[in-house]
N, C-alpha and C positions, 0 to 999 in steps of 0.2 A: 504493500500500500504506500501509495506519498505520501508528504507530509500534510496535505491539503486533504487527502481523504479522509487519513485520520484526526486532523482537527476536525473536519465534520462531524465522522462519527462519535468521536470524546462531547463534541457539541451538544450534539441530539439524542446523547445518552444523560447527559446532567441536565441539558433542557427538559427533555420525557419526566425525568425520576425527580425534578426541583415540582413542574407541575404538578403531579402528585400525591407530594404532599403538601404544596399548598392548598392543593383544592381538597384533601382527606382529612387533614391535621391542622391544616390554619386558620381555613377560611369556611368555616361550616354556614350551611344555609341559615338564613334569617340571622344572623349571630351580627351583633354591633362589635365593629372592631373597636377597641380603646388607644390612645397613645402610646402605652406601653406594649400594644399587639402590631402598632405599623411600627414602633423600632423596633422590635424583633422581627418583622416581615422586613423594612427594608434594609440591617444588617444581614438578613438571609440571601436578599436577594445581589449588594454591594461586593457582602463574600466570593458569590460563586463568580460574581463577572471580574474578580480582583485573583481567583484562585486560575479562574481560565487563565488570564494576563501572565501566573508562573506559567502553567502548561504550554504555551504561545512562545517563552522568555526561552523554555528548554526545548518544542518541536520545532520551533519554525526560525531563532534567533531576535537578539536584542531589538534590532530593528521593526521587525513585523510587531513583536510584543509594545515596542513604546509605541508604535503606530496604532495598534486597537485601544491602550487604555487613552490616548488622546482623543482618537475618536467617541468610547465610551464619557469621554467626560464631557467631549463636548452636546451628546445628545442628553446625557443627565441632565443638565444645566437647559438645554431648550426647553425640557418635559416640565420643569420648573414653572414656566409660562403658561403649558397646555395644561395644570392643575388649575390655574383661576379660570381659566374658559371652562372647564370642567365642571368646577365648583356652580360657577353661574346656571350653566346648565341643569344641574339638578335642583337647585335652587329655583328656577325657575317654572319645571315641572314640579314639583312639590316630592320629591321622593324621598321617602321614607326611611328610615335608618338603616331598618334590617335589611332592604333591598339595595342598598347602595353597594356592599360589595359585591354582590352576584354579578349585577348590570356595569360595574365598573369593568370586572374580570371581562363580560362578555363584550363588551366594546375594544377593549386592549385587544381583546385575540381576534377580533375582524380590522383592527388596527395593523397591526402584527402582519394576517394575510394582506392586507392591501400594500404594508410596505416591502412584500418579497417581493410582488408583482412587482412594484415601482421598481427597486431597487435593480430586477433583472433586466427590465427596459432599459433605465440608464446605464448600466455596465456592457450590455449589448450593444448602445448605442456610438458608447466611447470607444470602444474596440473596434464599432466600423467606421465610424469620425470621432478620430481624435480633435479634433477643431472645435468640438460640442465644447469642452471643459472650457473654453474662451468664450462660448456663452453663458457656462455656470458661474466663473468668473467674476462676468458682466453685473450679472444675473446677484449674485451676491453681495458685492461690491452695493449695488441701486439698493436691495435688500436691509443693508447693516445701513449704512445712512441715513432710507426712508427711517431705519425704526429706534434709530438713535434720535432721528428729530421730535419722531411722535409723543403725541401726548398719551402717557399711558394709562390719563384718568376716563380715557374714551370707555362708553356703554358697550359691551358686548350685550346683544338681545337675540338669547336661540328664537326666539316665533317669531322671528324677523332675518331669518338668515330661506337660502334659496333650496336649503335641504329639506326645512320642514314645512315649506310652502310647496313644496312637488310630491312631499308625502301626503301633505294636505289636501291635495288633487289626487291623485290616484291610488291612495288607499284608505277604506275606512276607520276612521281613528273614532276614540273613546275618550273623552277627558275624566278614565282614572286609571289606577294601576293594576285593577283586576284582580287587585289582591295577593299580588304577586308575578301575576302570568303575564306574557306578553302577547298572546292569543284571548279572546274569549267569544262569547256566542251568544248574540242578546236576539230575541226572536227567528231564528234559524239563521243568522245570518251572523258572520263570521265577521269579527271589526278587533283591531289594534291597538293594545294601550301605549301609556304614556312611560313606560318601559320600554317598550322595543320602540318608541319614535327615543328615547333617549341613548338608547345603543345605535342606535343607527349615525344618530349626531357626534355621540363621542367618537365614532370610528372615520364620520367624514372631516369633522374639526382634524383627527389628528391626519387626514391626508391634506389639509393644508399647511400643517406643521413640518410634515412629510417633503414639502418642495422647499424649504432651507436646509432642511439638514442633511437629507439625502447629499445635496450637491457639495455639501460641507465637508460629508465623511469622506466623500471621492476626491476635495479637495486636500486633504492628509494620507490616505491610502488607497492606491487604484487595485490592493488585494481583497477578491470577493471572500474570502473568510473574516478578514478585518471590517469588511463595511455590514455583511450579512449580522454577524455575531454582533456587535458594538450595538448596531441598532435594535437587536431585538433583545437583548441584556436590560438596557437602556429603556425599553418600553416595558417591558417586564416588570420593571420594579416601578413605573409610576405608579401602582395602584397601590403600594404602602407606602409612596411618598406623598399619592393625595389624601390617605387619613392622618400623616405625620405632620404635613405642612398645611394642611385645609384651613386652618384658625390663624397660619403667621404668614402666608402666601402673600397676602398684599403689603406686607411689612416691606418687603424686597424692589423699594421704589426704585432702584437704579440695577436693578438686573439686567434692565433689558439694552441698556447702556452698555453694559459688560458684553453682553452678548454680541450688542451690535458690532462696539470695537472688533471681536472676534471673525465675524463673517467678514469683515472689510478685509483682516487680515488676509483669511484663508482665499479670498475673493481674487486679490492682488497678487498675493501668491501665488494661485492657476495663472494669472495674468502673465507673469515675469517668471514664470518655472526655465524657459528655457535659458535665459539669464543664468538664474539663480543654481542651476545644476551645473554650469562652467565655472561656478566660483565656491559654490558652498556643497560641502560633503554630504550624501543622502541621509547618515548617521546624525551628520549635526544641524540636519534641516527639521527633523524629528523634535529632535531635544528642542528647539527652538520654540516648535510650534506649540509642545506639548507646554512649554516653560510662559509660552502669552495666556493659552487657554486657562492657566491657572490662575496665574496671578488678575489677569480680569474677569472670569469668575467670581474669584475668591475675594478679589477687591472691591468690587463692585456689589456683591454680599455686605460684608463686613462695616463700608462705608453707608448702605442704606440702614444697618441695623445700628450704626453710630450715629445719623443723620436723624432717625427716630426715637432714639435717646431724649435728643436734644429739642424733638417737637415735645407741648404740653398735649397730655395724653386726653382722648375725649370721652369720658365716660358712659355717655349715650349710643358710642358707635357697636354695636352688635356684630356677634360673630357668628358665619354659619358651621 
């Protein structure tokens, strides 16, 4: 076997068997996850994408391994973002406590297939024009500046977005939860709750989250193990990072600053690779990259959570 088959397999063997026991042992139906249940769900899930990173460091070389945990961190750090659209979202359907991890799970995993599909379009796509990554580039670059400039007190409103207005149209919806189900049957006639219009939103919100990052991960490594794996590590564990961070998400006013900075980077990067590969070593283009995503990240973290310190705190503001 190569070394690319068997990271697959080592892949889809700790993917399979993490599943598992997330869904036998972690995450029981109706069951309200607590604080103390998403940090031990999302140390469980941090571990195995940091234990893969050894496995990667010994089959494949230093290189490939600092290439996926950059990519890993840089999609942790997006999902960040796709927890408050998230939060809104159920928020705005009204759903229930006990239902919130089921329909979280089940959105992640149509998330999850949407972004293999995506992923193997653009990797196909680069392989037959390489010239594409100088529209990702492009593409990125417009990306990190629109959304450094934005305002990030803007309204997100799901019954106003063009997903649940086409659902709206062409299938029949219920305004409640069914008690759980996302099918039921009110006079012989078969209609949709506001569960499955909520999975359906979670999975297409994250394929619009899907067109920065994807372009991002292929901006740090054009290895389909490093881009496959990173992303779906990375999605995997938003769902204990939406009940860890649900209550302090909005605290993080200048994330999306950090973030920005980030894509500009990786943006101009693809832009100037050809450059940047007759002067700078591939080993130490890595460390580089790896060595920006953190520190604006982490700075951009740290600074909002200093910056909020220092506001007076409003005792009226409610948390969901």
């Amino acid at each position: 076997m190569t070394a690319d088959q068997i990271g697959y397999l080592v892949f889809g063997i700790v993917l399979t068997g993490a599943l598992i026991f997330d869904l036998g042992l972690i995450s029981k139906k109706d069951k309200k996850i607590t604080i103390r249940a998403a940090l031990q769900q999302t140390l469980f899930w941090v571990s195995l994408a940091l234990l893969f990173f050894v496995f990667l460091w010994f089959d494949k070389g230093q290189t490939t391994a600092l290439q996926y945990i950059s990519a890993y961190l840089m999609e942790w750090s997006l999902s960040i973002d796709n927890i408050f659209v998230f939060i809104l979202i159920f928020t705005s359907f009204g759903v229930k406590e006990k239902h919130v991890s089921r329909v979280l799970l089940l959105g992640i995993l149509m998330a999850i297939l949407f972004r293999v599909i995506f992923i193997t379009i653009g990797v196909a796509l680069v392989e037959r024009f390489e010239w594409i990554l100088y529209l990702f580039g492009v593409f990125l670059v417009y990306t990190g500046v629109k959304m450094f400039a934005s305002n990030s007190d803007e309204e997100f409103e799901p019954h106003d977005t063009k997903v649940y207005k086409l659902l709206k149209r062409v299938l029949p919806l219920v305004p409640h939860d069914g008690d759980g189900k996302y099918m039921v049957r009110e006079n012989g006639k078969r209609f949709y709750t506001t569960l499955f219009v909520v999975i359906i939103l979670l999975a297409s919100i994250d394929i619009v989250f899907a067109l920065d990052s994807i372009p991002a991960v292929m901006g740090i490594s054009r290895d389909k193990l490093v881009i496959y794996t990173s992303n779906i590590f990375a999605v995997l564990g938003l769902r204990s990072l939406f009940f860890l961070l649900r209550g302090a998400v909005d605290k993080f006013d200048y994330l999306q600053q950090g973030i920005a900075i980030v894509l500009v980077f990786i943006g101009l990067k693809m832009l100037a690779e050809h450059w940047i590969n007759q002067y700078v070593d591939k080993s130490l283009q890595v460390f580089i990259s790896l060595g920006v995503i953190l520190v604006c990240i982490s700075g951009s973290i740290f600074y909002s959570i200093f910056m909020n310190k220092k506001q007076p705190q409003n005792v009226d503001d409610t948390v969901y």
